[in-house]
C-alpha angles and dihedrals in degrees: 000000000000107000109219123197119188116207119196115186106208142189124186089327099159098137100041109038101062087066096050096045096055089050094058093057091050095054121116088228103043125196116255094221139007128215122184109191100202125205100205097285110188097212130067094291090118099044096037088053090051094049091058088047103261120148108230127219131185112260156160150201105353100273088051103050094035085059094045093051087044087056094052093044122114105178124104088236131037122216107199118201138166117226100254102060123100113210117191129242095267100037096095094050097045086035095059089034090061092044088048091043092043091052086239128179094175132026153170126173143216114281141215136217109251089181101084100232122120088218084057094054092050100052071051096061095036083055091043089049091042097054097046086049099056088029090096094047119026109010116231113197125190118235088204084072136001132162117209135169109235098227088060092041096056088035087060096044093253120249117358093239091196091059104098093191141012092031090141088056090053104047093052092046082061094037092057097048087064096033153013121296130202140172104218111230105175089076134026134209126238115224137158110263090229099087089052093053097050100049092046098234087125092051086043085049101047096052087057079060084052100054097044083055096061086036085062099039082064089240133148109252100228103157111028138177082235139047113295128208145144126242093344101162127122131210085235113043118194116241086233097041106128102249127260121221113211106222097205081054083055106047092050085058108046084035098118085045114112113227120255088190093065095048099048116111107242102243086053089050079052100064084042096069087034084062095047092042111117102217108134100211088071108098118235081235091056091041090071096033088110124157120208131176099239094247091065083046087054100040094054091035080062098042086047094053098043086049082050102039078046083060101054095049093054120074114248112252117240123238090227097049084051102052097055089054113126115243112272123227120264118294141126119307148165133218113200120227126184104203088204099051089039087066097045091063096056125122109269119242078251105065097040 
């Protein structure tokens, strides 16, 4: 039988790990072992780890404690999660059969708000959208849960513990290039919206919106939250070229889609570009304070789920099948660009 070892890196997590915790012993598919990779914390992680039957190692930032958890493993597959998520009872065990039944050697899932707040479940939806779309092309992971087979994770070096942000982007960027790489879709993971927020991938997920609404609306992109450039395609595409996504390809297909950005109300469409907007003094908190009357909640939750339900009726499309394409004539199109993930693959003071 597959061995599963969950790692959870930690810092002063007190207040959130009891619950998950808990939640992983009540699972119908229990781990087989738990490894908490502390990072010093100065309140009760480590003994309240211990008390729920977690083995404890020292640790560090994230990409440090999840490898050292990772080093003291001993189970076939890995299951990485950060303290503040809630799986139910059944996520382990749908979560491992879809990885088993889509051949996978890497994972994330789809997530869901656990704050109750209808704002929150939307930033989810518009992460979740935003995910299946790049999958394809240039693998996101979520740190807040990721499956990966052991064998792939110490083939690819682990985490890159120099990296101070967007290591999960990274690793599955690695981890994509020696095996197969999936967003499951059959469970989601609960998490606290906070961490999104902070790193940006729900900004980041919310301008592709954008940009699918114009796409919709039939109008030119002229000033995008992503580069923007015409006809920009090569005979010879490099296997690591950002993708480009061809806006006329786009509007075909979204073309029976209503358009959320014609029935918002204007003050709401407001908040929007304020949102999208790239002025640095605007807190990542006040970003995603956004205030909407429930109907146009409701209005872009329903739009979210239809382009998602859309995703998972259409067959993925297949790296190798993409890169022979011939070039297509000069349109409109969009590359896009994760600032995050961009960083991370920069040279190293190192090697320069």
């Amino acid at each position: 039988m597959t061995r599963l070892s969950v790692i959870i890196p930690a810092l002063n997590e007190a207040a959130t790990l009891p619950q998950l915790l808990d939640a992983l012993n009540h699972q119908t598919r229990k781990p087989d072992e738990i490894i908490v990779a502390d990072a010093g914390s100065k309140d009760d992680t480590r003994q309240i780890a211990c008390d729920h039957g977690a083995s404890v190692v020292d640790g560090g930032l994230p990409a440090v404690g999840r490898n050292a958890g990772a080093a003291a493993a001993t189970g076939d597959i890995f299951l990485f999660l950060d303290s503040d998520v809630l799986p139910r009872p059944t996520f382990i065990a749908r979560a491992l059969k879809e990885f088993d039944d889509r051949d996978c050697d890497m994972a994330t899932c789809l997530i869901a708000s656990l704050e109750d707040d209808p704002t929150n479940a939307v930033l989810a939806e518009a992460t979740n959208l935003y995910l299946q779309v790049v999958q394809p092309f240039a693998p996101h992971a979520l740190g807040c849960c990721l499956l990966v087979k052991c064998e792939v994770h110490f083939k690819i070096g682990g985490f890159d513990e120099e990296l101070c942000m967007a290591e999960d982007h990274d690793y599955a960027q690695r981890a994509a290039d020696v095996g197969e790489f999936a967003v499951l879709t059959r469970s989601r993971i609960p998490v606290s919206m906070r961490r999104l927020e902070k790193e940006g991938l729900t900004q980041l997920a919310f301008k592709y919106l954008w940009c699918e609404m114009h796409a919709l609306a039939g109008k030119p992109i002229y000033d995008t939250p992503f580069e923007y450039e015409l006809g920009a395609y090569t005979d010879t595409p490099s296997k690591k070229a950002p993708p480009l996504m061809d806006i006329g390809q786009l509007r075909q297909q979204l073309g029976r889609f209503q358009n959320p950005i014609q029935q918002l109300q204007l003050p709401h469409l407001e908040q929007l570009e304020k949102l999208l907007k790239p002025e640095r003094i605007i807190s990542a908190q006040d970003r995603f304070k956004i205030q909407f009357d429930p109907p146009d909640l409701l209005l872009l939750r329903r739009y979210l789920l239809r382009r998602l339900a859309l995703l998972r009726v259409m067959p993925p499309p297949l790296k190798e099948t993409l890169a022979k394409l011939p070039p297509l004539p000069i349109k409109e199109s969009v590359r896009l660009l994760e600032l995050n993930w961009l960083k991370s693959r920069l040279p190293r003071k190192d090697d320069r």
